[in-house]
N, C-alpha and C positions, 0 to 999 in steps of 0.2 A: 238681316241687319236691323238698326237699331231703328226704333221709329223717329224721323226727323221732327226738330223743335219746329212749331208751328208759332204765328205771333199770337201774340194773346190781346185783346180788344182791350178799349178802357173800361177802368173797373172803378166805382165807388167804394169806399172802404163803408161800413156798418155807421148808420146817423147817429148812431148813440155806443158811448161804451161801457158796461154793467161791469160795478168794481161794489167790494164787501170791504168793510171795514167798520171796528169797534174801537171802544175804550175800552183797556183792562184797568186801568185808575180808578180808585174812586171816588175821582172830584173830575169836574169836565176839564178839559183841555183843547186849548188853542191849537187850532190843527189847520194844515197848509197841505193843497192837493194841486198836480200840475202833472201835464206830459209831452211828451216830445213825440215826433215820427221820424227814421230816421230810412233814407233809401239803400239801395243794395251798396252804396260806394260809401256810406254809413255817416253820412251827410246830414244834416238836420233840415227836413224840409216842411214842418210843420208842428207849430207851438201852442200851445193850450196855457193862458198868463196864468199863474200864480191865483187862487181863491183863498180866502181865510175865512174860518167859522168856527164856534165850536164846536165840542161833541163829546155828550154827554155818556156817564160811564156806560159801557154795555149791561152791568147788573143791573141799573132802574130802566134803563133807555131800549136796549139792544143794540142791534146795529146800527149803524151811521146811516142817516135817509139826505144827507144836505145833496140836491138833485144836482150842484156845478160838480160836485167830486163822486156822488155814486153813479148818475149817465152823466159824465160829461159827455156835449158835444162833438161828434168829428164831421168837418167839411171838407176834409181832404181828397184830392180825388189823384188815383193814380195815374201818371201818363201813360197816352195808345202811340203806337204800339209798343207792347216790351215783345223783345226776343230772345226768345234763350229761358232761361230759369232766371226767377229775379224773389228777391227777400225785404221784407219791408217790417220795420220795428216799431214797435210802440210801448215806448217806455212808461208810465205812469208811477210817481213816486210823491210819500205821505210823509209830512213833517208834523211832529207832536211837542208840546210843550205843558207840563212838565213829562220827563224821562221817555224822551223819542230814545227807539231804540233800532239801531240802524239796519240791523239785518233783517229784519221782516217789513222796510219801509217800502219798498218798492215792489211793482210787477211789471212784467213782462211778456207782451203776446208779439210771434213771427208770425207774419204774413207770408208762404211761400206761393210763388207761381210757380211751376212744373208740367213735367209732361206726365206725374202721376196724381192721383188721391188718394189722400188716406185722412186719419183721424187725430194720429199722433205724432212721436219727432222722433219717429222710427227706432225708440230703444225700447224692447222690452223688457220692463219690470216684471212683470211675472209669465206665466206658461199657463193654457186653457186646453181641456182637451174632453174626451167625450169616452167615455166605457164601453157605449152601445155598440154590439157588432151592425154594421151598415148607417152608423148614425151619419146624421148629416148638421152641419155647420155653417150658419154665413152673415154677412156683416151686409149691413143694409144702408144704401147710396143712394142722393138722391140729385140729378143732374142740376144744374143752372140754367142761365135762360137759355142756350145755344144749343144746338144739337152735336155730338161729338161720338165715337165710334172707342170701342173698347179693344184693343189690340194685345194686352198679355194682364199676367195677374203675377205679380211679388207676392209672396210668403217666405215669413223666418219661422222654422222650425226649432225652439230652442231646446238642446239636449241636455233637458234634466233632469227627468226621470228613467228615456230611457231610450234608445236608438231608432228613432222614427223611418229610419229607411230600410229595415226588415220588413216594415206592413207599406201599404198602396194605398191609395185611394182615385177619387177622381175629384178632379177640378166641375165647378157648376159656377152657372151664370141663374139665376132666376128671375122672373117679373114681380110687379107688385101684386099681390090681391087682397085687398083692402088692409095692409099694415104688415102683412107676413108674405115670407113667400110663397110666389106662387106656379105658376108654370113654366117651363126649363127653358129659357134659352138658350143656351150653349151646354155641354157636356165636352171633356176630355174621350177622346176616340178611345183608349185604352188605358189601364190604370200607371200611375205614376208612383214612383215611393220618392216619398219626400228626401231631401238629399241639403248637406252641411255645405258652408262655403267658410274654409278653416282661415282666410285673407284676417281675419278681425272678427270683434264679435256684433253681433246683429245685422251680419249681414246675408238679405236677402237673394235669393233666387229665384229668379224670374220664368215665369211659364208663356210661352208665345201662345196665341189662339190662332188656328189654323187659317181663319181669315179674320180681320177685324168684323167686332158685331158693333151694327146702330145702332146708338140710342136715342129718341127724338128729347127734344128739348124739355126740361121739366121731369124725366120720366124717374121712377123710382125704381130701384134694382138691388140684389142680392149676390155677393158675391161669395160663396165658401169652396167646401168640400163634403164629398161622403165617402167616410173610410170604411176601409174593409176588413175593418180587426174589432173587436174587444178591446184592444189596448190604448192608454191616454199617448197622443201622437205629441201635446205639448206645442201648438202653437205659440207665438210670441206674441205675449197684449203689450 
């Protein structure tokens, strides 16, 4: 069965939040930066007022440095406990004067809680994969302050070059050793061929680990595969 939602403690959101922006004009312009937070029920529960400055073109200038709109502040703190999976928005959006142009005015970053980690927002744009017969592959995790146990591994295998579930591989867990991996924690007992889930697209498949592995608090981990082909398996980045 499925591993049960645990609550999740309180969290600070990041004291500062690192945002890019230029002048493509070439006269400065009057420019307005401000953001919003909004909670999973998509509620506004924290405002950042309205700053004005200018900002000089990016050809003399470069980027914008005005520090209320490039780190703005956040003192937001999220409330303990949440339960379940919970989603938190932060909207940031830039006003220009002369010819704001509304479709590249804004950004946008989600905050998810879950009972997984990853990097991304689970679609993959492109496919990665490795030639070497026995090569190995893995993506590199670094815990928070708590300690927490590692119970299964999702992988999308995207088929497009070429039918990943004809070759096998194994699943690996590895430790840190100074920035790379380093000795095995976990291995799959026998090899696995990766395998489609036709429901929609990017959706993953889940591998259980035969018992949950600890992690202690802080610690740095690797999580991939080592295939047993020559051939690009095409993982999903």
């Amino acid at each position: 069965s499925a591993i049960p939602w645990r609550e999740y403690q309180t969290s600070n959101m990041k004291t500062a939040y690192n945002t890019t922006f230029r002048n493509n004009n070439n006269t400065t312009s009057f420019t307005t930066f401000e953001y919003k937070i909004y909670d999973p029920s998509n509620t506004v529960v924290a405002t950042y007022p309205q700053v004005t400055f200018n900002t000089d073109p990016y050809t003399t200038n470069g980027y914008g440095n005005y520090a209320p709109a490039a780190t703005p502040p956040i003192t937001y703190t999220i409330p303990s406990p949440l339960i379940g999976p919970s989603k938190y928005t932060m909207v940031c959006a830039f006003g220009a004067n002369p010819n704001d142009t509304l479709a590249s005015d804004t950004l946008q970053h989600v905050q998810n809680f879950s009972n997984y980690y990853a990097y991304d927002d689970g679609t993959a744009g492109i496919a990665f994969g490795l030639s070497t017969y026995q090569g190995e592959i893995a993506e590199k995790f670094t815990l928070g302050i708590v300690p927490d146990t590692l119970g299964c591994i999702d992988a999308y295998f995207n088929p497009l070059w070429l039918n990943a579930n004809l070759y096998n591989l194994l699943y690996k867990v590895r430790a840190d050793a100074g920035g790379v991996p380093g000795a095995e924690l976990f291995s799959s007992d026998t090899h696995i061929s990766p395998t489609y889930n036709h429901s929609g697209h990017d959706q993953f498949i889940r591998y259980y680990l035969d018992a949950p592995l600890y992690l202690t608090a802080g610690a740095t981990f690797y999580i991939g595969y080592q295939q047993n082909t020559n051939q690009f398996l095409n993982i999903g980045v």
